[in-house]
DSSP file (Angstrom, degrees, kcal/mol; ACC not computed):
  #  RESIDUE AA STRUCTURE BP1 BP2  ACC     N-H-->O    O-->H-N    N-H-->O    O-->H-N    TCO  KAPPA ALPHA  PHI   PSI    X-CA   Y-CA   Z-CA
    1    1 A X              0   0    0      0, 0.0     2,-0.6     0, 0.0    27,-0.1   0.000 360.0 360.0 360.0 149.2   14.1    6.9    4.2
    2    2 A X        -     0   0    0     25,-0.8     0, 0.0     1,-0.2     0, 0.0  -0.955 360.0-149.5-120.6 135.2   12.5    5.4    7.2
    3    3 A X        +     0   0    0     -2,-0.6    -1,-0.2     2,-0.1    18,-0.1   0.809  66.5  84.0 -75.3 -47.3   12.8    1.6    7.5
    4    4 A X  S    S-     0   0    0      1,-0.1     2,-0.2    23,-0.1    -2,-0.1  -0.046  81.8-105.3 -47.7 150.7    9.7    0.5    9.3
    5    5 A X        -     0   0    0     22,-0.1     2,-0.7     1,-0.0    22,-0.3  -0.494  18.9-121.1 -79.9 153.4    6.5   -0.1    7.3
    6    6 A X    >   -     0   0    0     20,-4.7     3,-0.7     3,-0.2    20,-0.5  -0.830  11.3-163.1 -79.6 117.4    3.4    2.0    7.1
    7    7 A X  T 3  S+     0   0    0     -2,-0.7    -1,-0.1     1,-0.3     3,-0.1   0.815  86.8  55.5 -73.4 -14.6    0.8    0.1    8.1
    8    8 A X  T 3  S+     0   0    0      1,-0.2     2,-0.5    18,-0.1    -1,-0.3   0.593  99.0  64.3 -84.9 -16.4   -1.6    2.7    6.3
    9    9 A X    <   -     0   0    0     -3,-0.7    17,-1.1    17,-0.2     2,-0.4  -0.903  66.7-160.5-130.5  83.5   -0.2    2.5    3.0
   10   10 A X  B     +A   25   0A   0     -2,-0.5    15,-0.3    15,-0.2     2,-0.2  -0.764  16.9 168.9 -90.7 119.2   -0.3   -0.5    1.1
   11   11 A X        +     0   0    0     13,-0.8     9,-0.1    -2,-0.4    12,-0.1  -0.952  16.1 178.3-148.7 132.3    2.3   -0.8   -1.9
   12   12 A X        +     0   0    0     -2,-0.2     2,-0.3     1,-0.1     3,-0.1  -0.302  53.3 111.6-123.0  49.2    3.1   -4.2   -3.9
   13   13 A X    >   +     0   0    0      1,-0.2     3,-1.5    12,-0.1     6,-0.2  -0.789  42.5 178.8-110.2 100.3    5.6   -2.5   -6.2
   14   14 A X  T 3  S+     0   0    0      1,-0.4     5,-0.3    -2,-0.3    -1,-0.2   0.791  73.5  75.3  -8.5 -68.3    8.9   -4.0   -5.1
   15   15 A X  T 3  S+     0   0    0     -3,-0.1    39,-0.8     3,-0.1    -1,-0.4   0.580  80.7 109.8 -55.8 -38.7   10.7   -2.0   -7.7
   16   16 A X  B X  S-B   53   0B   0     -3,-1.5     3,-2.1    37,-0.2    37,-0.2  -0.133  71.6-138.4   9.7 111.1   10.2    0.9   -5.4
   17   17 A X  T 3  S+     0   0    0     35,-2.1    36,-0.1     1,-0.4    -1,-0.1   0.948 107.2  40.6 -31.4 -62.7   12.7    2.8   -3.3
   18   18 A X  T 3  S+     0   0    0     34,-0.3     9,-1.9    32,-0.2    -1,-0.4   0.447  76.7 127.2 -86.0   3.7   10.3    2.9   -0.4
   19   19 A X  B <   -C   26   0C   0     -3,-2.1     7,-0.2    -5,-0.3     2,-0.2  -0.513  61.7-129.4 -61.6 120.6    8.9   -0.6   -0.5
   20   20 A X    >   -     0   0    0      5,-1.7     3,-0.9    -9,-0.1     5,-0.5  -0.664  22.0-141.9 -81.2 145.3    9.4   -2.1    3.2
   21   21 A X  T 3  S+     0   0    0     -2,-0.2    -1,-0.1     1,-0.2     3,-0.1   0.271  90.0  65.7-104.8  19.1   10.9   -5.2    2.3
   22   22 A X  T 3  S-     0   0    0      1,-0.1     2,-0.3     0, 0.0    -1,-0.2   0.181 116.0  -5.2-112.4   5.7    9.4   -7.4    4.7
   23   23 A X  S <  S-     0   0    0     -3,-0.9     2,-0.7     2,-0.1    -1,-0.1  -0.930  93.6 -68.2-177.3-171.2    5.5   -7.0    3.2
   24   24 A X  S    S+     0   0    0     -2,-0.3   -13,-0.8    -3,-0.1     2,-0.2  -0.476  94.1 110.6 -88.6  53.1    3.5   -5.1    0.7
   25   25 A X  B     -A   10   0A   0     -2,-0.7    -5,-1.7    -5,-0.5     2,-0.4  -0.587  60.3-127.3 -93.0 162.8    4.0   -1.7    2.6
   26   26 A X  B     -C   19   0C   0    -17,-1.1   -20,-4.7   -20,-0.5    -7,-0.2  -0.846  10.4-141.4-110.4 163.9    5.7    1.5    2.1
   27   27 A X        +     0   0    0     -9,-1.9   -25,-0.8    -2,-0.4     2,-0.3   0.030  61.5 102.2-118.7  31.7    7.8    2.8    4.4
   28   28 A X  S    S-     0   0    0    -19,-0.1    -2,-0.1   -27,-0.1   -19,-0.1  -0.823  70.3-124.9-117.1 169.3    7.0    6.8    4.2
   29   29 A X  S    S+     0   0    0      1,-0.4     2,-0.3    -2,-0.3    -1,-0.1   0.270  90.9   0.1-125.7  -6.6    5.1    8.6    6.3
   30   30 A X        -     0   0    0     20,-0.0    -1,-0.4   -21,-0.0     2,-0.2  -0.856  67.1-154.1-178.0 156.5    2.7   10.1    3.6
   31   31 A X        -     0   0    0     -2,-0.3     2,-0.6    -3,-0.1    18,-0.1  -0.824  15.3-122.5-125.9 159.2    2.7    9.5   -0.4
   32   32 A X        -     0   0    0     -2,-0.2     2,-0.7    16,-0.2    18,-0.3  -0.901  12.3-150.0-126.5 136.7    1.3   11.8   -3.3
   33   33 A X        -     0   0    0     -2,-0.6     2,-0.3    15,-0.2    15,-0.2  -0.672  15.6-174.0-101.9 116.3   -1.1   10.9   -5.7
   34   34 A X  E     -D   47   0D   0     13,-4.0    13,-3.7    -2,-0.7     2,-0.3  -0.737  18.6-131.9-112.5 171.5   -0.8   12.4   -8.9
   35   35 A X  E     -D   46   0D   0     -2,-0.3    11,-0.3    11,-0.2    10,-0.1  -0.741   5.1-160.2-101.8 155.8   -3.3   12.2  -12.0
   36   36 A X  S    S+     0   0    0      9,-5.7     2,-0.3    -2,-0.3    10,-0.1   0.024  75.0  54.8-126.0  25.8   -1.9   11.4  -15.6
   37   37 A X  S    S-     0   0    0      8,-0.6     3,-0.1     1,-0.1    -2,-0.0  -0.976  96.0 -99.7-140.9 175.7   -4.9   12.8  -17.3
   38   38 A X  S    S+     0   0    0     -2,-0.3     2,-0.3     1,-0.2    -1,-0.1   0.595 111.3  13.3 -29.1 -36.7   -6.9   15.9  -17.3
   39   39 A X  S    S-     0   0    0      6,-0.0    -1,-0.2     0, 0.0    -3,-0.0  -0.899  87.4-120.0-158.9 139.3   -9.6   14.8  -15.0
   40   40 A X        +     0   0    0     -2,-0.3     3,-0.1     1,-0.1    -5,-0.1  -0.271  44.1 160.9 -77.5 156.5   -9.0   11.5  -13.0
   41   41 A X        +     0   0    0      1,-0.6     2,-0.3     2,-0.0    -1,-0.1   0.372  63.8   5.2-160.7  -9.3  -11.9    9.2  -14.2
   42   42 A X  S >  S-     0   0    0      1,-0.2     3,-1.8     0, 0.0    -1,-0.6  -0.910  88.6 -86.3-169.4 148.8  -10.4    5.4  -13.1
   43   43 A X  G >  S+     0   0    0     -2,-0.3     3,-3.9     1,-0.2    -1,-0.2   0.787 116.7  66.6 -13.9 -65.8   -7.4    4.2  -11.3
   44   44 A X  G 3  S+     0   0    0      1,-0.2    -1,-0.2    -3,-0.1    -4,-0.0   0.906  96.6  68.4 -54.0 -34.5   -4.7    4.0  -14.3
   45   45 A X  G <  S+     0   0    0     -3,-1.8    -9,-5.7   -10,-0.1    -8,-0.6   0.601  94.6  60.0 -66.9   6.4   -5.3    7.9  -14.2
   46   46 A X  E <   -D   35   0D   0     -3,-3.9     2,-0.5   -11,-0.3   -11,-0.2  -0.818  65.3-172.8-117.2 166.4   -3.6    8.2  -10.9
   47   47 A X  E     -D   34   0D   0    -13,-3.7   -13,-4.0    -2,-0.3     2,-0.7  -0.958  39.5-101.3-147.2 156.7   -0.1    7.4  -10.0
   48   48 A X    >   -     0   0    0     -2,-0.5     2,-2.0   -15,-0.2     3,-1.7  -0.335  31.9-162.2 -84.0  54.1    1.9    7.2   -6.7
   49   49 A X  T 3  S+     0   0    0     -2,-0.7   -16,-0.2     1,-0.2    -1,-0.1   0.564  86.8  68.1   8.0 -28.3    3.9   10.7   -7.2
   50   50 A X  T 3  S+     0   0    0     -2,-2.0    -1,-0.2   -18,-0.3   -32,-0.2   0.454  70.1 123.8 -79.9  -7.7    6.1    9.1   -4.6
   51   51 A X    <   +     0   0    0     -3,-1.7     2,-0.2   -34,-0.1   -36,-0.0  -0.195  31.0 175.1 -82.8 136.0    7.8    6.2   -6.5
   52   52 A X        -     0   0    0      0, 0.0   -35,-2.1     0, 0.0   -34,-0.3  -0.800  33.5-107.7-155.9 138.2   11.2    6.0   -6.7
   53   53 A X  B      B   16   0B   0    -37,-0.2   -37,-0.2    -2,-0.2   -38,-0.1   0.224 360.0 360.0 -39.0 144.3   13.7    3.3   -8.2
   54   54 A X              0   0    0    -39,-0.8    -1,-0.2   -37,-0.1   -38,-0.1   0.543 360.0 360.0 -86.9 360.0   15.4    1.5   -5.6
Protein backbone atom coordinates (compact mmCIF):
# COMPACT_ATOMS: atom_id res chain seq x y z
CA UNK A 1 0.00 0.00 0.00
CA UNK A 2 1.38 3.39 -0.77
CA UNK A 3 0.99 6.02 2.04
CA UNK A 4 0.70 9.26 0.28
CA UNK A 5 -2.64 10.43 -1.05
CA UNK A 6 -4.00 10.58 -4.56
CA UNK A 7 -4.81 13.78 -5.27
CA UNK A 8 -6.97 12.41 -8.29
CA UNK A 9 -9.09 10.12 -6.42
CA UNK A 10 -11.35 11.35 -3.98
CA UNK A 11 -12.62 8.67 -1.29
CA UNK A 12 -14.67 9.61 2.08
CA UNK A 13 -14.99 6.00 3.08
CA UNK A 14 -12.76 5.78 6.20
CA UNK A 15 -13.65 2.16 6.58
CA UNK A 16 -11.34 1.59 3.73
CA UNK A 17 -7.88 -0.09 3.60
CA UNK A 18 -6.60 2.58 1.27
CA UNK A 19 -8.14 5.73 2.74
CA UNK A 20 -5.08 8.30 3.28
CA UNK A 21 -5.74 9.17 6.66
CA UNK A 22 -4.94 12.61 6.62
CA UNK A 23 -8.05 13.78 4.04
CA UNK A 24 -10.78 12.26 1.96
CA UNK A 25 -8.23 10.60 -0.59
CA UNK A 26 -7.09 7.23 -1.48
CA UNK A 27 -3.85 6.35 -1.56
CA UNK A 28 -3.58 3.92 -4.76
CA UNK A 29 -2.36 4.74 -7.80
CA UNK A 30 -5.53 3.68 -9.90
CA UNK A 31 -9.03 2.13 -8.60
CA UNK A 32 -11.68 -0.16 -10.41
CA UNK A 33 -15.06 0.59 -10.87
CA UNK A 34 -17.30 -2.19 -10.99
CA UNK A 35 -21.23 -2.20 -11.80
CA UNK A 36 -23.68 -4.16 -9.46
CA UNK A 37 -26.36 -4.29 -12.12
CA UNK A 38 -26.70 -5.42 -15.59
CA UNK A 39 -26.34 -2.02 -17.23
CA UNK A 40 -25.06 0.80 -15.01
CA UNK A 41 -27.99 3.38 -15.14
CA UNK A 42 -27.10 5.69 -11.68
CA UNK A 43 -24.37 5.81 -9.22
CA UNK A 44 -25.60 3.04 -6.60
CA UNK A 45 -24.92 0.77 -9.66
CA UNK A 46 -21.25 1.26 -9.55
CA UNK A 47 -18.92 0.41 -6.76
CA UNK A 48 -15.24 0.99 -6.01
CA UNK A 49 -13.91 -2.71 -7.02
CA UNK A 50 -10.94 -1.54 -4.97
CA UNK A 51 -12.38 -1.35 -1.41
CA UNK A 52 -10.83 -3.15 1.11
CA UNK A 53 -11.44 -3.37 5.12
CA UNK A 54 -8.80 -1.70 6.90
Amino acid sequence: MKDKRNDSIECTVNECRYHSKDADYCTLNKIRVVKNDIMAESQESTDCGSFEMK
